[in-house]
BAFI-3210 file (N, C-alpha, C; in Angstrom, 3 decimals, decimal comma, padded with zeros to 6 digits):
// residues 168
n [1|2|3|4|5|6|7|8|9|10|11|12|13|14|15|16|17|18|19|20|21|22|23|24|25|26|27|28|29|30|31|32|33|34|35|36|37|38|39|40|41|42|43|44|45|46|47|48|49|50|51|52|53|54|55|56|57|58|59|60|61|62|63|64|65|66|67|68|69|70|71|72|73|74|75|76|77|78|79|80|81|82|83|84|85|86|87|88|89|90|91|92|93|94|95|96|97|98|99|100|101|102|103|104|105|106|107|108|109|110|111|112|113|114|115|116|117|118|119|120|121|122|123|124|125|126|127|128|129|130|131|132|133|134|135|136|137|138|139|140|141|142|143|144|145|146|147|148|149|150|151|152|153|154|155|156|157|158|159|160|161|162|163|164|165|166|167|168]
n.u [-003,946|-004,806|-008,275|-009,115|-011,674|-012,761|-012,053|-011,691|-011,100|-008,533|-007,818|-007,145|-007,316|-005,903|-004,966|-004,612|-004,722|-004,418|-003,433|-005,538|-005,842|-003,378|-002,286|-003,547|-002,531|000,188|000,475|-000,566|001,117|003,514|002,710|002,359|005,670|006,736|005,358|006,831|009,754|012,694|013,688|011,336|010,202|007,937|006,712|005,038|003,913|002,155|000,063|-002,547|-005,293|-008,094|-010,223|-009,354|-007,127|-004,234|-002,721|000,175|001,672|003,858|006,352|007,939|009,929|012,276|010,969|008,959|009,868|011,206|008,999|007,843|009,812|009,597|007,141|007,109|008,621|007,271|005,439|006,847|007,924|005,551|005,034|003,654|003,964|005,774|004,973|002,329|001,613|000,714|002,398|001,939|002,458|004,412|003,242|002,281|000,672|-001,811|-001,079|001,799|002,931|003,423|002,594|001,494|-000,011|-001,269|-001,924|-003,353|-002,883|-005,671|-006,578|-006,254|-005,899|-007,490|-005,434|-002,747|-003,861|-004,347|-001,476|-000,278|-002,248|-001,021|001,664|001,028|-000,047|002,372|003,813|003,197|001,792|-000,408|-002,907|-006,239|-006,737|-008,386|-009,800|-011,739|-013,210|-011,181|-009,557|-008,053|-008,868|-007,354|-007,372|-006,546|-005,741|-004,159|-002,395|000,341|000,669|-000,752|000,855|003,327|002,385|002,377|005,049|006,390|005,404|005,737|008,624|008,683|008,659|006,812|005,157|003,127|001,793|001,150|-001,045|-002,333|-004,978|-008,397|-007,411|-007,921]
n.v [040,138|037,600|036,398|036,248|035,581|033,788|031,374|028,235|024,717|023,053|020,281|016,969|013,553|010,678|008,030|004,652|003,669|001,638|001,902|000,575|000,208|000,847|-001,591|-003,325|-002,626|-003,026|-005,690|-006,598|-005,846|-007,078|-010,049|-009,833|-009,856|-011,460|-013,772|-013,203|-013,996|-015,626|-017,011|-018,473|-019,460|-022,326|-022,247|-022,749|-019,921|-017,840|-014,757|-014,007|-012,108|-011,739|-009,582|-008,427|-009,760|-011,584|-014,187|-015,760|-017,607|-020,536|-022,882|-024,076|-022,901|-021,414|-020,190|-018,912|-016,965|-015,336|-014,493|-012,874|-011,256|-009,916|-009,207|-007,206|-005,465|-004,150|-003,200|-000,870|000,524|001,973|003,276|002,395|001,233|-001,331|-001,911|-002,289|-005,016|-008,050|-011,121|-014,505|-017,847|-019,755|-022,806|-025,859|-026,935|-027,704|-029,981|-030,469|-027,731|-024,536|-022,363|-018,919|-016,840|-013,558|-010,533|-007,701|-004,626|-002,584|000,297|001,307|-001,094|-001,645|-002,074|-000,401|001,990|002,879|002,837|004,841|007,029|007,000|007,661|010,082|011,731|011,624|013,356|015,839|017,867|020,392|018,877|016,937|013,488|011,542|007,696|006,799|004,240|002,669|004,774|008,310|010,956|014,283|016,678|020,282|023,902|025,141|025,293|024,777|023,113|020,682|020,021|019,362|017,212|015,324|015,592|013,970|011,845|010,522|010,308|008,588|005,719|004,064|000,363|000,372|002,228|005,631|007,984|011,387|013,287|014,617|017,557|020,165]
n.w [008,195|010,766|011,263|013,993|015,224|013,684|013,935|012,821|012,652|010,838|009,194|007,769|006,086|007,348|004,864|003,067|000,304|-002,443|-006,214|-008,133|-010,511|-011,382|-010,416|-012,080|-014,504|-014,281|-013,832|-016,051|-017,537|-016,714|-017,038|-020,050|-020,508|-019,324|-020,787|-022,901|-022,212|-022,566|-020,685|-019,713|-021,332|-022,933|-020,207|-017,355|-016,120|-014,271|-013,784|-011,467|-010,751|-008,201|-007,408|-004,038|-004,181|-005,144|-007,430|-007,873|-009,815|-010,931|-012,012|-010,400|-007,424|-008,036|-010,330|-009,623|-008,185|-009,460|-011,021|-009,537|-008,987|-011,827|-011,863|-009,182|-010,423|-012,306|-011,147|-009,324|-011,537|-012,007|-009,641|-007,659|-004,255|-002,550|-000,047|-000,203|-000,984|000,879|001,624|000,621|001,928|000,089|-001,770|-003,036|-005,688|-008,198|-010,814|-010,348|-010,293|-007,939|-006,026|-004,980|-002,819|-002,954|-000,578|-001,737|000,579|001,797|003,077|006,910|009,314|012,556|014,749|013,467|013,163|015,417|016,364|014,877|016,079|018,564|018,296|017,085|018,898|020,483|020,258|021,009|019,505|018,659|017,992|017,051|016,826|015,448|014,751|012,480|010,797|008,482|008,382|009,314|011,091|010,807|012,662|013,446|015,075|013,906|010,673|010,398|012,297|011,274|009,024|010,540|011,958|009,099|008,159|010,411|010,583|008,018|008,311|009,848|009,142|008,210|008,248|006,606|003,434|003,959|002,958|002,305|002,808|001,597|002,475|004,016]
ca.u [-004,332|-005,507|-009,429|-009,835|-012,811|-013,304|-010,599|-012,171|-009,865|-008,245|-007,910|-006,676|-007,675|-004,552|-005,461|-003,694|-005,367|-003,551|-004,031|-005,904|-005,549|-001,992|-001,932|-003,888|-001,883|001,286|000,078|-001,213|002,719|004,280|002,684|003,518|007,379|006,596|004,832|008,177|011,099|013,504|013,661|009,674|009,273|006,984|006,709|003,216|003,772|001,077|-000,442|-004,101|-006,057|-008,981|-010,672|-007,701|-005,955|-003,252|-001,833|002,000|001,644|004,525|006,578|008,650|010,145|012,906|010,621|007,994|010,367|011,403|007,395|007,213|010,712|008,975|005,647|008,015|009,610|006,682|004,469|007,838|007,612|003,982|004,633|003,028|004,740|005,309|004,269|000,649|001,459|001,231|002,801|001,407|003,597|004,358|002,752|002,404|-000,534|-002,253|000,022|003,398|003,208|003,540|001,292|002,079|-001,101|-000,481|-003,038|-003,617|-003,480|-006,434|-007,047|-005,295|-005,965|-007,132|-003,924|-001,933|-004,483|-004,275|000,269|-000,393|-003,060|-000,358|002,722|000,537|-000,162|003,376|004,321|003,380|001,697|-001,768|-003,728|-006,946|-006,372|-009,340|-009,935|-012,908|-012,883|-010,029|-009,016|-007,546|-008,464|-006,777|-007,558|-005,828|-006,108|-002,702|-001,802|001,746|001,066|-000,843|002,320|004,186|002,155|002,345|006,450|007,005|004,284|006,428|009,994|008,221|008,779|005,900|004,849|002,268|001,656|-000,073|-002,147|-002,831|-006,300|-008,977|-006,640|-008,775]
ca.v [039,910|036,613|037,198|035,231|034,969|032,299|030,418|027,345|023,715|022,415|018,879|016,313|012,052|009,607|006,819|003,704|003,188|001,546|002,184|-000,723|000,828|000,871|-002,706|-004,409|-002,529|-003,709|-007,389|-006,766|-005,466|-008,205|-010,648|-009,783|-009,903|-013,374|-014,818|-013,283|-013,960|-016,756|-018,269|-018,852|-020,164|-023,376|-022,916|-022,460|-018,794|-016,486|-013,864|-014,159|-011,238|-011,525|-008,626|-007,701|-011,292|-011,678|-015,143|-015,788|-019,665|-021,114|-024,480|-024,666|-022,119|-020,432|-019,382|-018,250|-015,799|-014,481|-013,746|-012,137|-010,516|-009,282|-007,895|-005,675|-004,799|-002,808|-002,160|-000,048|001,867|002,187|003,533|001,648|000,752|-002,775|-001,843|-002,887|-006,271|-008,907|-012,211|-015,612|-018,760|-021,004|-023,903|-026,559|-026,650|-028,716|-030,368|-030,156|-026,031|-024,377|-021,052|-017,972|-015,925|-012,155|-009,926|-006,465|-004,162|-001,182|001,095|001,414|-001,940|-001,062|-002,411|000,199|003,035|002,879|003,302|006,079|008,310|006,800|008,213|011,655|012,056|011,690|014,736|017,632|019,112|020,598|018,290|016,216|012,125|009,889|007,232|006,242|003,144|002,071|006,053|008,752|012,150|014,709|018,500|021,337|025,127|025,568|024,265|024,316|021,548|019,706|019,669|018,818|015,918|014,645|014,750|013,062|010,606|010,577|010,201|007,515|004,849|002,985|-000,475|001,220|003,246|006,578|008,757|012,354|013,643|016,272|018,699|021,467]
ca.w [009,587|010,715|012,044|015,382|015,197|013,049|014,777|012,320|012,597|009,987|009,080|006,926|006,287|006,877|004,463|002,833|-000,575|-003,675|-007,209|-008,684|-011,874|-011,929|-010,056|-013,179|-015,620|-013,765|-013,714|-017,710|-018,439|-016,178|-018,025|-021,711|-020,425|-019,108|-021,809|-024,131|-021,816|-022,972|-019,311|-019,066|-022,420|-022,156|-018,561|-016,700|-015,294|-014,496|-012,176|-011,813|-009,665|-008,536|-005,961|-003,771|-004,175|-006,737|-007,379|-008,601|-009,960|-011,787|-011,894|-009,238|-006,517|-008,656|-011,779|-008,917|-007,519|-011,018|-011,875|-008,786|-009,595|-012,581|-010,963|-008,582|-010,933|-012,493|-009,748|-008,861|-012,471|-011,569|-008,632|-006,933|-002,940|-002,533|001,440|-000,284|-000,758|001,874|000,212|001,921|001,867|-000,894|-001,608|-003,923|-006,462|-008,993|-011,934|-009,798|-009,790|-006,999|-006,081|-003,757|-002,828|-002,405|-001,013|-001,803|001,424|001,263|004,471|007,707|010,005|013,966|015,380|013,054|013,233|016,669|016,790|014,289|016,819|020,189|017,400|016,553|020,212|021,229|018,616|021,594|018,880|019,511|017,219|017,143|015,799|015,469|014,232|011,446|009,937|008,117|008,216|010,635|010,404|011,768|012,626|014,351|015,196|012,834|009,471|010,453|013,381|010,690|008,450|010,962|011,577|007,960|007,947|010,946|009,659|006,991|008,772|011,048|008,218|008,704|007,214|005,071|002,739|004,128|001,936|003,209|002,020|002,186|003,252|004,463]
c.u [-005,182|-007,339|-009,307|-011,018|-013,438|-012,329|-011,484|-010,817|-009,602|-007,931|-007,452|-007,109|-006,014|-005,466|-004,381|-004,856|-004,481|-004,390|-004,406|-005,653|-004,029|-001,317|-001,845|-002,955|-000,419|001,376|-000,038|000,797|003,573|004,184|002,902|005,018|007,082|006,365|006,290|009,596|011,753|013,144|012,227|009,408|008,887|006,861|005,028|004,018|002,636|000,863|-001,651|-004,044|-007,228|-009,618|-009,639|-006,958|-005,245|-002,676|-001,158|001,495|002,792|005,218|007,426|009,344|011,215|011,967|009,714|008,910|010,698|009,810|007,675|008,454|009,578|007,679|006,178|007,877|008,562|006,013|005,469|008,186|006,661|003,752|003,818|004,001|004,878|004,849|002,976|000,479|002,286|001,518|002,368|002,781|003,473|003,704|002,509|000,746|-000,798|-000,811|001,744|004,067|003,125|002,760|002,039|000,552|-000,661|-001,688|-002,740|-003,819|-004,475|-006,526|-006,258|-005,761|-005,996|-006,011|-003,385|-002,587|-004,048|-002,642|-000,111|-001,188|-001,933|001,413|002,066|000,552|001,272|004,256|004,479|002,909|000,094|-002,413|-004,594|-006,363|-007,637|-009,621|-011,537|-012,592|-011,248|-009,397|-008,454|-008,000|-008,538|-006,865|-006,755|-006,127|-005,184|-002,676|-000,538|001,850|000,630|000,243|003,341|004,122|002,533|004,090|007,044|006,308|005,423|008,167|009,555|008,715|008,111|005,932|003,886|002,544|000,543|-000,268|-002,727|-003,779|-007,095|-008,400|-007,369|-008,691]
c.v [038,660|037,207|035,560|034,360|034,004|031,257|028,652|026,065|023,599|021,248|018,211|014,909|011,794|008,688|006,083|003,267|002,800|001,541|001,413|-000,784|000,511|-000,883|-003,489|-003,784|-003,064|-005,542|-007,399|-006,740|-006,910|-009,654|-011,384|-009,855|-011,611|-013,833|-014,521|-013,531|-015,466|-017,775|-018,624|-019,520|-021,474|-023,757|-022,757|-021,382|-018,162|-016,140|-013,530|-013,226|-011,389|-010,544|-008,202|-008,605|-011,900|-013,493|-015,150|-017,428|-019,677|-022,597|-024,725|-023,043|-020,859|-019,540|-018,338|-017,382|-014,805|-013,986|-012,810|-011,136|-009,466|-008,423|-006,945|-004,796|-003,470|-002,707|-000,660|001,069|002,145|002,876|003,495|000,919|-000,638|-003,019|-002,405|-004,049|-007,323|-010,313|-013,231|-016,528|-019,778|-022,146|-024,554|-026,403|-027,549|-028,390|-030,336|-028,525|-026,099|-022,650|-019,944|-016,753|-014,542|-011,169|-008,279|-005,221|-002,660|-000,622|000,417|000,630|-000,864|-000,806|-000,804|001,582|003,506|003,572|004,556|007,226|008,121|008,131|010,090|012,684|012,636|012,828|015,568|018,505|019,081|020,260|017,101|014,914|011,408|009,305|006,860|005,635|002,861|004,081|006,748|009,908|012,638|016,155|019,072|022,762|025,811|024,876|024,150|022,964|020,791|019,270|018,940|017,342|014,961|014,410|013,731|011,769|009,508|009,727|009,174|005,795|003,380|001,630|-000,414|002,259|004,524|007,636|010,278|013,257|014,309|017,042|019,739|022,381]
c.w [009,704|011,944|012,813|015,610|014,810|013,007|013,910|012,248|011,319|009,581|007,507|007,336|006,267|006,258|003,544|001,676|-001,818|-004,641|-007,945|-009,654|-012,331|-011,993|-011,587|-014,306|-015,508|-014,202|-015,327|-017,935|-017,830|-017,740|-019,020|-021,686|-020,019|-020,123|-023,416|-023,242|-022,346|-021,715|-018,794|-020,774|-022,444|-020,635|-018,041|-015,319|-015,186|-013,384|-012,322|-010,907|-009,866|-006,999|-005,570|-003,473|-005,036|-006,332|-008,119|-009,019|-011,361|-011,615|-010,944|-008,289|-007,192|-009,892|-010,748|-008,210|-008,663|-011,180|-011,147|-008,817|-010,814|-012,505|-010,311|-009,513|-011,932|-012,776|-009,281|-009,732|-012,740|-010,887|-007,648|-005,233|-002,722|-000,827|001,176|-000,610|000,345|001,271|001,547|001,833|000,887|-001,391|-002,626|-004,399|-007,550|-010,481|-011,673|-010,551|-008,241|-007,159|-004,900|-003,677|-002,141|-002,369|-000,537|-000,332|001,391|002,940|005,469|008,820|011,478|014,329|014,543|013,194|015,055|017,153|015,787|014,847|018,020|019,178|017,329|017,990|021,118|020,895|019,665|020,606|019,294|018,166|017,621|016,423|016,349|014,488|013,299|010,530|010,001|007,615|009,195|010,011|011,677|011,682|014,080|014,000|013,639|011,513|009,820|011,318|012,514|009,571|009,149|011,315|010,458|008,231|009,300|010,794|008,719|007,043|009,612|010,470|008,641|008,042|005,958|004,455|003,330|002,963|002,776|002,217|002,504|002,864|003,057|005,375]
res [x|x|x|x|x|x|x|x|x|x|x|x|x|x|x|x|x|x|x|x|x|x|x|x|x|x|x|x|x|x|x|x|x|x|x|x|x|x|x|x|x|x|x|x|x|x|x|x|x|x|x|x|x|x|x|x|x|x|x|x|x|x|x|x|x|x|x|x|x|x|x|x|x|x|x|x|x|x|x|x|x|x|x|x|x|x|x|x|x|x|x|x|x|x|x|x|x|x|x|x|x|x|x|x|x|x|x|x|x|x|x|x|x|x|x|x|x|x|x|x|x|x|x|x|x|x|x|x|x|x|x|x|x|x|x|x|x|x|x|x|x|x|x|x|x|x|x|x|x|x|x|x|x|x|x|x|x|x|x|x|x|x|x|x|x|x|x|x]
***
């Protein structure tokens, strides 16, 4: 029997956090395939990070799509989303390289917080959405409406990565 009485909400955080952990070990494995692949040998490849700002730098526009080929490639057996990186634009760089700055996205930008409470809202389901910070959390009378939140969250196919946390 459910007791009424303590009709207490339930709640959950939306958040957008990547695994730094996995990033640098990604970037460490990338790397070691660079520094042994046939088609980079004497070239000037690398992927520097520093904070949440990765740079791609190699010698010209084809090898710099191959690094960054190769970082996908596993950030993706990392599991890691590539929704968390925003890539800038090309550009030329000291010694006739060329550079590509790529930065790390963490937490859920106003603008997007904002279509994700107008999206939660538009559900018809009987749930709270506000926003804090770079977060959303979200409570209801039901756990089933908060489920239901999460898959259409889910089925919404956002540009981020969401993260569903303290589920309580």
């Amino acid at each position: 029997m459910y007791n009424y009485s303590m009709a207490k909400d339930h709640s959950f955080d939306i958040t957008s956090k990547p695994n730094l952990q996995e990033i640098d070990n990604a970037i460490q494995m990338a790397m070691k395939e660079i520094s042994t692949r046939f088609d980079f040998k004497g070239s000037i490849s690398k992927i520097e990070k520093e904070g949440n700002d990765i740079k791609l730098i190699s010698e010209d526009e084809f090898k710099l799509k191959n690094v960054n080929n190769v970082l996908q490639d596993k950030l993706v057996k990392r599991q890691v989303a590539l929704k968390f990186f925003d890539y800038g634009k090309v550009e030329e760089a000291l010694g006739g390289t060329v550079k590509q700055p790529v930065t790390i996205k963490s937490g859920i930008p106003q603008d997007k917080a904002k279509e994700i409470v107008k999206l939660i809202k538009a559900s018809g389901l009987k749930v709270q959405a506000s926003i804090q910070g770079e977060q959303i959390r979200v409570s209801a009378k039901k756990i089933d409406d908060l489920q239901a939140v999460m898959q259409n969250l889910k089925a919404a196919n956002l540009p981020l990565v969401l993260q569903f946390e303290n589920y309580r």
